[in-house]
N, C-alpha and C positions, 0 to 999 in steps of 0.2 A: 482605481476604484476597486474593491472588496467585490469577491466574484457573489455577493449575496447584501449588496447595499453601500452605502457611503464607504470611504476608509476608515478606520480602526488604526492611527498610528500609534508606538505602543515602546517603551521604554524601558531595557533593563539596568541596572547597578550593581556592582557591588554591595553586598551586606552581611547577614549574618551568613554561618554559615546552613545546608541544607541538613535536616533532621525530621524524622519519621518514617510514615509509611505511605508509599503514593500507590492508588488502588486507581488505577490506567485503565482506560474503556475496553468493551472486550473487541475482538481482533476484527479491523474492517475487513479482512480478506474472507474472514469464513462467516461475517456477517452478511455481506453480500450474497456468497453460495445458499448460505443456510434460506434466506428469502426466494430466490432464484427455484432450485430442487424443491421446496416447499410447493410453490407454484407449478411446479411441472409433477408432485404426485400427486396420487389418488389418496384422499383423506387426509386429515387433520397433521400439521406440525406444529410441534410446541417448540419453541424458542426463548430460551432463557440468555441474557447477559450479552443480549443483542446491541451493538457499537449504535447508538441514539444521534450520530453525526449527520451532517447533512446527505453527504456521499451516499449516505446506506437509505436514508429517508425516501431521497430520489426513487432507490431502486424500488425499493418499496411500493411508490406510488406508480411506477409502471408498471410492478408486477398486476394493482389494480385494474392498469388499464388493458396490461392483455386478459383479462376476466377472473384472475385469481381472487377468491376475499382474504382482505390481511388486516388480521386487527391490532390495533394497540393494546394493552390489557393494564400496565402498569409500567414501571421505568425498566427498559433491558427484556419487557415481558410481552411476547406477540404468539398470535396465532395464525395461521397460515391455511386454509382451505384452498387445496391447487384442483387443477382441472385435466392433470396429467397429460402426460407426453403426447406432443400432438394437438392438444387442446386447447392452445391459445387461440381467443377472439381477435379480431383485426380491432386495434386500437382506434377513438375515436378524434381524437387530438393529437398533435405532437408530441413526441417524448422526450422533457428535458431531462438530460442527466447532469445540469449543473457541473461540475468541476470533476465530474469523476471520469477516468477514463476505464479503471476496472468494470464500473457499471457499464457504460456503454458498449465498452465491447463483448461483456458477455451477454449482455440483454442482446446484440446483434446476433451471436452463435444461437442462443436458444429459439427465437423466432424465424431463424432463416433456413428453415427446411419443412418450416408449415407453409401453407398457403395463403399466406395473408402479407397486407403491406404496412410497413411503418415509417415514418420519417422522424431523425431525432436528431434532438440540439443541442447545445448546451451555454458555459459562458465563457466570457469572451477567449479565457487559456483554452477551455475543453478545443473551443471551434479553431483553434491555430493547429492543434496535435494530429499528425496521420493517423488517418483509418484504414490505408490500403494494408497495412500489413494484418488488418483480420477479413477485411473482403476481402482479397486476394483468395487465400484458402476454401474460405465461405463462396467464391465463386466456381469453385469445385463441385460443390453439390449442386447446382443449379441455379443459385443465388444472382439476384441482380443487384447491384448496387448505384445508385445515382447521389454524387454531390459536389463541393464544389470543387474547382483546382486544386489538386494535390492529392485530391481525396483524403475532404477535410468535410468538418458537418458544418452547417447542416446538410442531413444525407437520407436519402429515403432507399429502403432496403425494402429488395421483391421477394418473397422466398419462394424458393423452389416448390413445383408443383408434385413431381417427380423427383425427388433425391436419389442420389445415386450415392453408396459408401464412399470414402475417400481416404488416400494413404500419401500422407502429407510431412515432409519434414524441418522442422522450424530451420529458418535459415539464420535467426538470433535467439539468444534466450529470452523467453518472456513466458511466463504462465499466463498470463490473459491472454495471446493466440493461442495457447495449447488449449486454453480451457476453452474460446471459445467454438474452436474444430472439436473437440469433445462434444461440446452442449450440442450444436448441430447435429454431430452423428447421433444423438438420442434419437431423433425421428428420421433417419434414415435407414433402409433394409442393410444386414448385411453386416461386415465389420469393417470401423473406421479407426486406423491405426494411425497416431502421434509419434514422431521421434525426433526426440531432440539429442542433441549432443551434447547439450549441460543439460545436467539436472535442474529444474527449475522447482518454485514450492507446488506442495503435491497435493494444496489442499482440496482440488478439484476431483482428485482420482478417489483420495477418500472417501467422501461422504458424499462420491456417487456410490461409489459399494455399499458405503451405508444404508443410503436411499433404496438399494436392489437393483442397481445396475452390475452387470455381468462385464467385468472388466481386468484384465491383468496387465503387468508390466514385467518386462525382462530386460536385461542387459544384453545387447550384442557389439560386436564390432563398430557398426556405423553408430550407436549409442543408446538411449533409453527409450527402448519400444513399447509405447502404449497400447492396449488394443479392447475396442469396446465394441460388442454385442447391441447393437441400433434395436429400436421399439421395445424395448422392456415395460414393465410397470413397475414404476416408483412405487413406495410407498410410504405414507408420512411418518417422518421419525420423531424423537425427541431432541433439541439441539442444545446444548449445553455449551456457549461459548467463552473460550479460552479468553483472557487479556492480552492485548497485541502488542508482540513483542519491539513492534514499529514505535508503537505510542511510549512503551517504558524504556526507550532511547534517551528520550527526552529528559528525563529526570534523570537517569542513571547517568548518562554523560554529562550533564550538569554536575554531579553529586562527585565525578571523578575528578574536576579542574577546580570547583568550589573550597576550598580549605577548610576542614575541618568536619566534612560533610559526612554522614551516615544515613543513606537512604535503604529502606526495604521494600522490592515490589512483590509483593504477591501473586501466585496465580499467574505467571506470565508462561503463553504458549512456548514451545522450545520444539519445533517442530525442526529438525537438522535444515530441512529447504529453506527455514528462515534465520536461522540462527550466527549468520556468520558475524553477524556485528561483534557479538560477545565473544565469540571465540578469536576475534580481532584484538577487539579491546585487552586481552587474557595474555595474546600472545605481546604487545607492547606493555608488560606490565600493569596493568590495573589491578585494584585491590576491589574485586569481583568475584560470588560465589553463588553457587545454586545450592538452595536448602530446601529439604525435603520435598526433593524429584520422586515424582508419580507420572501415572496417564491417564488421561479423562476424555472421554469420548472418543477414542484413538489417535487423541493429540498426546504426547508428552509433556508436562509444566512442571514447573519450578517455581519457589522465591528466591528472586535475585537481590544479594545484600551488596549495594555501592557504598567504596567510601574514597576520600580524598587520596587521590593518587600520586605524589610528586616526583615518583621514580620512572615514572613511564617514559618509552622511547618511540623514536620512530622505527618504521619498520617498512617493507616492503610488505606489500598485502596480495594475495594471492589471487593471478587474474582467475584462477576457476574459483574461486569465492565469489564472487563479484554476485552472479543470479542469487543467493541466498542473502543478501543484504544489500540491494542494489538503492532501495529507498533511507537507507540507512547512509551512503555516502556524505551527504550534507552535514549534519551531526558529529559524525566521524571526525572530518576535517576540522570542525571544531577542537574537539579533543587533539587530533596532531599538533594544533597551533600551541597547544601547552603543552607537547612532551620537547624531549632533547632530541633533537637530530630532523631526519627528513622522514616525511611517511610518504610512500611513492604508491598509486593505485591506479595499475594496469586495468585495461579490458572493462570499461565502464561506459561507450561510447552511447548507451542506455537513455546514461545521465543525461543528453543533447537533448532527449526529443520526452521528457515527463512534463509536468505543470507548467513547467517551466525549462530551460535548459540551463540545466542545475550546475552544471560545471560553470558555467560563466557569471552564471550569478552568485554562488558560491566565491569564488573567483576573485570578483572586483569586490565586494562586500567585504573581504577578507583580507585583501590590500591596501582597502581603505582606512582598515584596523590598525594596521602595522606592522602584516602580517605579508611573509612574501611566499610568492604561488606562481608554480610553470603551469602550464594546461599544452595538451594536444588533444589531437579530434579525439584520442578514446582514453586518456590517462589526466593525471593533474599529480603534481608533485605540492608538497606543503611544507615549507621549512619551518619547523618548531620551535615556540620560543620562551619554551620551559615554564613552569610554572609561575605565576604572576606576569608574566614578559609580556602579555600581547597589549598595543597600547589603548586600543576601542577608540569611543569618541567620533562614530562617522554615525549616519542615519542611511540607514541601506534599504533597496528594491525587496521587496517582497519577490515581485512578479506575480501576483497572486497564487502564487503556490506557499501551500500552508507547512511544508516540512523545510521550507529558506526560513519560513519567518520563526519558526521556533527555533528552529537552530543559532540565529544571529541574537535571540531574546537569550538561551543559554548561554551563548559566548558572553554578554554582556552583567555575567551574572560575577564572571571573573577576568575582567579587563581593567584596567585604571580607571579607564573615562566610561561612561555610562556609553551602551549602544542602542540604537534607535532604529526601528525599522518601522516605515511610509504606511503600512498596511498588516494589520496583524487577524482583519475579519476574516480572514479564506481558512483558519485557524479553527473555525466553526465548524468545516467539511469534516473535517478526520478524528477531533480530540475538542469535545466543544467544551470538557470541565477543566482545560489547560490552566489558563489562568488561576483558578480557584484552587486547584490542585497544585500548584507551586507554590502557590500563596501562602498553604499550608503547612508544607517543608519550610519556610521562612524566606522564600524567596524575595526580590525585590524586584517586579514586575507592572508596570501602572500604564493607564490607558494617558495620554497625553494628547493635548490643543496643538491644533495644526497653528 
């Protein structure tokens, strides 16, 4: 079932080839912060080009319930009146965060060093996914955490009454624990310093500076030392969000295996912490280019022009790449399945424990095709089978995770047999003008009778 109603089974083909310009939602990641930091400063934020997905909606509607006002104003257009650092009200209901796990766990980091309690849910992938690895940290500052085996939600989090700073070092990459031991140390005395050993995306350290928090980052031997300045005052900014370079995966890797394809995305964030896909895609030959790169809001963007790529190869992919396109594997492996040779990608072990555990469903879905795939706990090998080669023709798991089903909806765009995937509603979460927005490149995409 569709993590927001019935199934949505959903069918791609072969057709023409893709053509235009696909203008991709703007980026859930710094959609998400931009609502978040609004709510925690003093005074007004304007948000332009805000990601209208489910995932972001959610947050949205918690940041109402810990006493922020958040308006809608027009499409991508909100305002944000927060109640600053410290200043959340104890929530009067449950907070569902629906299918997202970036919202949940940074909604956890910002509320768990005020003094108030909250219990939150979600559906039914969110509630499979670990939480221990942001209580954990979070129980550094004072933090209580109660939920079920495994420390899984539904979970109800005590915050600390007293916070104490804390000097904490990620034990895997993941920017939603760094950001959400960041968001905590906001309301804590004192300085609360992050280090990670890969760099993860940084968009959290950003436009906390932005906002007026007091925060640097250095390089040292054990790795990337964060260090932030606890109790500041926020103050509302203007947000101006980039297009997510997650979302223009989708068409771009589409537009690289489709024959004949010319896709242009505009305005897509190019922030280095997210960008490895493309410099992936560049180094197995894709016929891939950024035009007229700028920076806008302290993000860096580009238009990326895709087109039909038949030379491309396998490659070994780089395990320190892995954090800067880690949601991008899925896709990925798409594209390997049409170049010549093997795409091998180490250091992904990530992949196991998101929407879904993405390797595996990736995996059998891609087998089913005609397409042949090693997996171990933290790698997956993809043997390539050149352009037009892959045969389709299976109807594959979703999992209710929304970046399988787009992905197997691409693959099916250049396979023989038409591919089918069980559930394409959870699609809604992250990229809700998916459908329409391919439509329009000339894709061959339709909702289909169970």
């Amino acid at each position: 079932m569709s993590a927001h109603g019935e199934p949505v089974p959903m069918t791609a083909r072969k057709g023409a080839a893709l053509k235009g310009v696909a203008n991709v939602p703007g980026d859930k990641s710094i959609s998400h912060r931009a609502l978040i930091l609004g709510a925690l400063s003093v005074g007004e934020t304007a948000i332009t080009g805000l990601l209208e997905g489910q995932d972001v909606l959610d947050t949205a509607k918690a940041m109402r319930a810990f006493g922020a006002e958040v308006e809608h104003l027009g499409p991508g257009e909100w305002r944000v009146h927060g109640v600053g650092v410290g200043g959340f009200a104890e929530p009067d209901a449950v907070i569902d965060c629906g299918n997202s796990g970036t919202g949940v766990r940074l909604i956890m980091g910002c509320m768990a060093t005020s003094p108030i309690t909250a219990t939150f849910t979600g559906d039914a992938s969110l509630n499979g996914r670990p939480m221990a690895r942001v209580t954990d940290p979070l129980a550094l500052f004072g933090t209580r955490a109660y939920g079920r085996r495994g420390g899984r939600l539904p979970m109800t989090i005590v915050g600390a009454e007293n916070p104490v700073p804390v000097r904490y070092k990620t034990p895997v990459p993941s920017a939603q624990v760094k950001s959400a031991v960041l968001l905590a140390g906001l309301n804590a005395p004192g300085e609360t310093v992050v280090i990670e050993r890969e760099a993860t995306r940084d968009h959290s350290e950003r436009m906390l500076r932005g906002f007026g928090a007091e925060l640097s980052v250095e390089d040292s031997p054990d790795g990337r030392v964060i260090t932030l300045k606890g109790q500041p005052e926020l103050t509302g900014q203007t947000v101006d969000v980039p297009r997510d370079p997650s979302s223009a995966a989708f068409p771009v890797c589409a537009a690289l295996i489709t024959e004949g394809s010319d896709v242009l995305v505009p305005n897509i964030g190019l922030n280095p912490t997210r960008a490895g896909l493309y410099e992936t895609l560049r180094d197995m030959g894709a016929d891939l280019t950024y035009e007229n790169p700028r920076e806008e809001g302290g993000e860096p963007v580009a238009d990326l022009r895709a087109r039909f790529s038949p030379e491309m190869k396998g490659i070994e992919v780089p395990a320190e790449r892995a954090a800067s396109m880690i949601d991008e594997y899925p896709v990925l492996s798409v594209v390997a399945a049409f170049a010549e040779g093997r795409t091998h990608m180490p250091g992904v072990k990530e992949l196991r424990v998101k929407e879904s555990d993405r390797i595996d469903a990736m995996a059998k879905g891609l087998r089913a095709c005609g397409v042949t795939v090693e997996e171990g706990e933290d790698w997956w090998t993809v043997e390539g089978r050149g352009p037009g080669g892959v045969t389709g023709g299976a109807t594959v798991e979703s999992r209710l995770d929304h970046r399988i089903a787009m992905s197997f909806l691409c693959l099916g765009l250049a396979t023989q047999k038409p591919v089918a995937v069980d559930d394409g509603g959870p699609i809604a979460t992250s990229f809700p003008v998916f459908e329409g927005l391919m439509a329009g490149l000339g894709a061959s995409i339709t909702r289909t009778n169970r």
